[in-house]
VEXDREN-2710 file (C-alpha; in Angstrom, 1 decimal):
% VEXDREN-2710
k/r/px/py/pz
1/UNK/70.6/69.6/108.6
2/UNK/74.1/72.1/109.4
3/UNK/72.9/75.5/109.2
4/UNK/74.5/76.9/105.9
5/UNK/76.0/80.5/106.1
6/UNK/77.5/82.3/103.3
7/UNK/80.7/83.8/102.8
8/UNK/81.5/82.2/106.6
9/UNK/85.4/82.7/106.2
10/UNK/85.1/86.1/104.9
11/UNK/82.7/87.2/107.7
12/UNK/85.4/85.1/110.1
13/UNK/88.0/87.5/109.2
14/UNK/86.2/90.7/108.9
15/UNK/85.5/90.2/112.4
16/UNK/88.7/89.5/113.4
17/UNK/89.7/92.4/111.8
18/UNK/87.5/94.3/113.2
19/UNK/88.3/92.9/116.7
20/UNK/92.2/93.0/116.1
21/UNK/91.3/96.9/115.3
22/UNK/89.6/97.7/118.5
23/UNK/91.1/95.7/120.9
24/UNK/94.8/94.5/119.8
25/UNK/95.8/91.3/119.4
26/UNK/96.0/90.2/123.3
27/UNK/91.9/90.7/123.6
28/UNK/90.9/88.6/120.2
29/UNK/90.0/85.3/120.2
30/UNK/88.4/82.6/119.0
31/UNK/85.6/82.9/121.4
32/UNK/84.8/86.7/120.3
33/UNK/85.4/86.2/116.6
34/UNK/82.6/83.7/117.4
35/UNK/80.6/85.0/119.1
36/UNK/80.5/88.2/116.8
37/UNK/79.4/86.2/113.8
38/UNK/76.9/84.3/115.6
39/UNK/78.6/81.2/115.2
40/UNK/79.7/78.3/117.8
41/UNK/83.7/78.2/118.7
42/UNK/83.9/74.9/116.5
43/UNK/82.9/76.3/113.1
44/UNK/85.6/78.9/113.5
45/UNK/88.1/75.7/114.0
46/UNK/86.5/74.3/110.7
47/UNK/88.0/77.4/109.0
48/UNK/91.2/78.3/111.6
49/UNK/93.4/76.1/112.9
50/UNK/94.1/78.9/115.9
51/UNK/94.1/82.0/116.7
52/UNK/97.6/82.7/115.1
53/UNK/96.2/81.6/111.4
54/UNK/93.3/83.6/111.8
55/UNK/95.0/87.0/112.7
56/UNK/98.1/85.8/109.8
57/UNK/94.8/85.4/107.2
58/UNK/93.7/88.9/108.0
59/UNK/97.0/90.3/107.8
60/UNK/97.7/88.2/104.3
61/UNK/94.6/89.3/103.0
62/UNK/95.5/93.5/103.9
63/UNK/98.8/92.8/102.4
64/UNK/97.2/91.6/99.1
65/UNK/95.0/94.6/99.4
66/UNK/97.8/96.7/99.5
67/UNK/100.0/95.2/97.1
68/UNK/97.4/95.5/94.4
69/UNK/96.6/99.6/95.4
70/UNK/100.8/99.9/94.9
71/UNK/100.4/97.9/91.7
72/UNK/97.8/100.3/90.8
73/UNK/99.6/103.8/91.7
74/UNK/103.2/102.4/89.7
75/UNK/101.2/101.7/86.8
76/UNK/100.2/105.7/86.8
77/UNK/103.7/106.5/88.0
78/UNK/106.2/108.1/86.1
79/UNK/109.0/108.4/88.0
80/UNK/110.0/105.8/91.1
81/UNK/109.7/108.9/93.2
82/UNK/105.4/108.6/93.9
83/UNK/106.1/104.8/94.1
84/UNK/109.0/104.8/96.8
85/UNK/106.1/107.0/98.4
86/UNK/103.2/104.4/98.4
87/UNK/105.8/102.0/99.6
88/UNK/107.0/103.5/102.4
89/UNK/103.1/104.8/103.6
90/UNK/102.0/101.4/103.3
91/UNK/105.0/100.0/105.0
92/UNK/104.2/102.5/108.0
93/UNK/100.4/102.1/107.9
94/UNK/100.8/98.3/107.9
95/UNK/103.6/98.5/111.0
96/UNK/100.7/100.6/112.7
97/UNK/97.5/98.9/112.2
98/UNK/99.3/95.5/113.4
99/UNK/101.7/96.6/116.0
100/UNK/99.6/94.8/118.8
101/UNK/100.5/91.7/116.5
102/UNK/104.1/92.3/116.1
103/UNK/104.6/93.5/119.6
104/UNK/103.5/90.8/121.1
105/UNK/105.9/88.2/119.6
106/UNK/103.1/86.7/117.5
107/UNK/104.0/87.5/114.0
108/UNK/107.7/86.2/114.8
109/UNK/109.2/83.5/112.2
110/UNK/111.5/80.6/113.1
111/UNK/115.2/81.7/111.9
112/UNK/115.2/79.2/109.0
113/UNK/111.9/80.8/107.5
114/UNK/112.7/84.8/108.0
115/UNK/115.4/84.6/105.0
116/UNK/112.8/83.4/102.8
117/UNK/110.1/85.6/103.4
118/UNK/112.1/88.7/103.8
119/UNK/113.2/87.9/100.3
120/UNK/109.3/87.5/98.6
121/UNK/108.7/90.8/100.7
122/UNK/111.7/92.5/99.2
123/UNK/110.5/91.6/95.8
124/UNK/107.2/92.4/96.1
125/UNK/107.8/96.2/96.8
126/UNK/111.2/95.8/94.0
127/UNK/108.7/94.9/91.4
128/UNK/107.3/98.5/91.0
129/UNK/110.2/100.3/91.4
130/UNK/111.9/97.5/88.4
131/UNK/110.7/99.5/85.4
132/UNK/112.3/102.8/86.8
133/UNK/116.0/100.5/87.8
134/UNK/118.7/100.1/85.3
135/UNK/119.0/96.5/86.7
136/UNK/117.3/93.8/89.1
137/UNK/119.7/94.6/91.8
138/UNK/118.5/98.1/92.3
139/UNK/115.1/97.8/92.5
140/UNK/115.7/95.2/95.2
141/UNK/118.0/97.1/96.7
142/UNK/116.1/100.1/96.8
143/UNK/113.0/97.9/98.2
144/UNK/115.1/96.9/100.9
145/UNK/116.5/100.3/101.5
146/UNK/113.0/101.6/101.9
147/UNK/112.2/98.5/104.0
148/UNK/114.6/98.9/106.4
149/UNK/114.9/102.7/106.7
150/UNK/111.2/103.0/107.1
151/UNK/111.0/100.6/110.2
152/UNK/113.5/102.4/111.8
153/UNK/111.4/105.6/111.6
154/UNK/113.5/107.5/108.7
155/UNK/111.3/110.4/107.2
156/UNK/110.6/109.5/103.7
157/UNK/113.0/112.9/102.3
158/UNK/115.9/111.4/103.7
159/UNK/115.2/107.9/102.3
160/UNK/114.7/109.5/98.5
161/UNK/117.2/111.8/98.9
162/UNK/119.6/108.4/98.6
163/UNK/117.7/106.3/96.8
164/UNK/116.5/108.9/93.9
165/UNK/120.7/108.4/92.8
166/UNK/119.8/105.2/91.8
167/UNK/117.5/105.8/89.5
END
């Protein structure tokens, strides 16, 4: 009779996380995700299809995490001021904790695909700056602002002291 483990995936990823953490993503793999959970290589295949949809579920699932903590402080907010803050801290902390990720090429998209998925990222960080925007437009545009500026290492007092016009 299989060996029944609870929570498998979720101990999958926490390890990978954990591994990812330490040791970047060059030094994870299946093997040591394995390994760490006391599992064979194959039961991690039951779960992952590779390495890549591994490290993209633990990424997805500190995205969610995230998204839910900025869906939390804009609900407190009163001005898009403390939100354009979350965003851009979690924008920065996320660039950090998976740089070994997007340095090594891994977190790339094929050309068709980035459009789309640069748009649901867009509107995820629009939609808590949308109750402080006259319109749509400007909350996206202000997400996209904050986006961009942000990866290209703008402090946040010179990104708000543009965007805080269009609010």
């Amino acid at each position: 009779m299989p060996k029944i483990i609870e929570n498998l995936r979720e101990r999958l990823i926490a390890q990978a996380k954990t591994l990812l953490a330490d040791s970047g993503y060059a030094a994870l793999t299946i093997r040591s995700v394995a390994a760490g959970c006391g599992v064979g290589v194959g039961t991690v295949y039951n779960y992952f299809s590779s390495k890549d949809e591994l490290v993209a579920a633990v990424m997805l699932e500190d995205w969610n995490r995230r998204m839910e903590a900025l869906a939390a402080a804009a609900a407190d907010s009163d001005g898009p001021e403390p939100v354009a803050r979350c965003i851009y801290e979690l924008l920065l902390d996320y660039a950090q904790r998976y740089s070994s990720v997007f340095q090594a090429g891994q977190a790339a998209v094929m050309p068709g695909s980035f459009r789309r998925y640069h748009a649901m990222l867009r509107d995820q960080l629009a939609a808590p700056l949308a109750r402080f925007s006259p319109d749509p437009f400007t909350s996206r545009f202000a997400a996209e602002a904050l986006l961009a500026w942000t990866m290209e290492g703008m402090p946040f007092r010179e990104i708000y002291d543009l965007l805080k016009k269009l609010f």
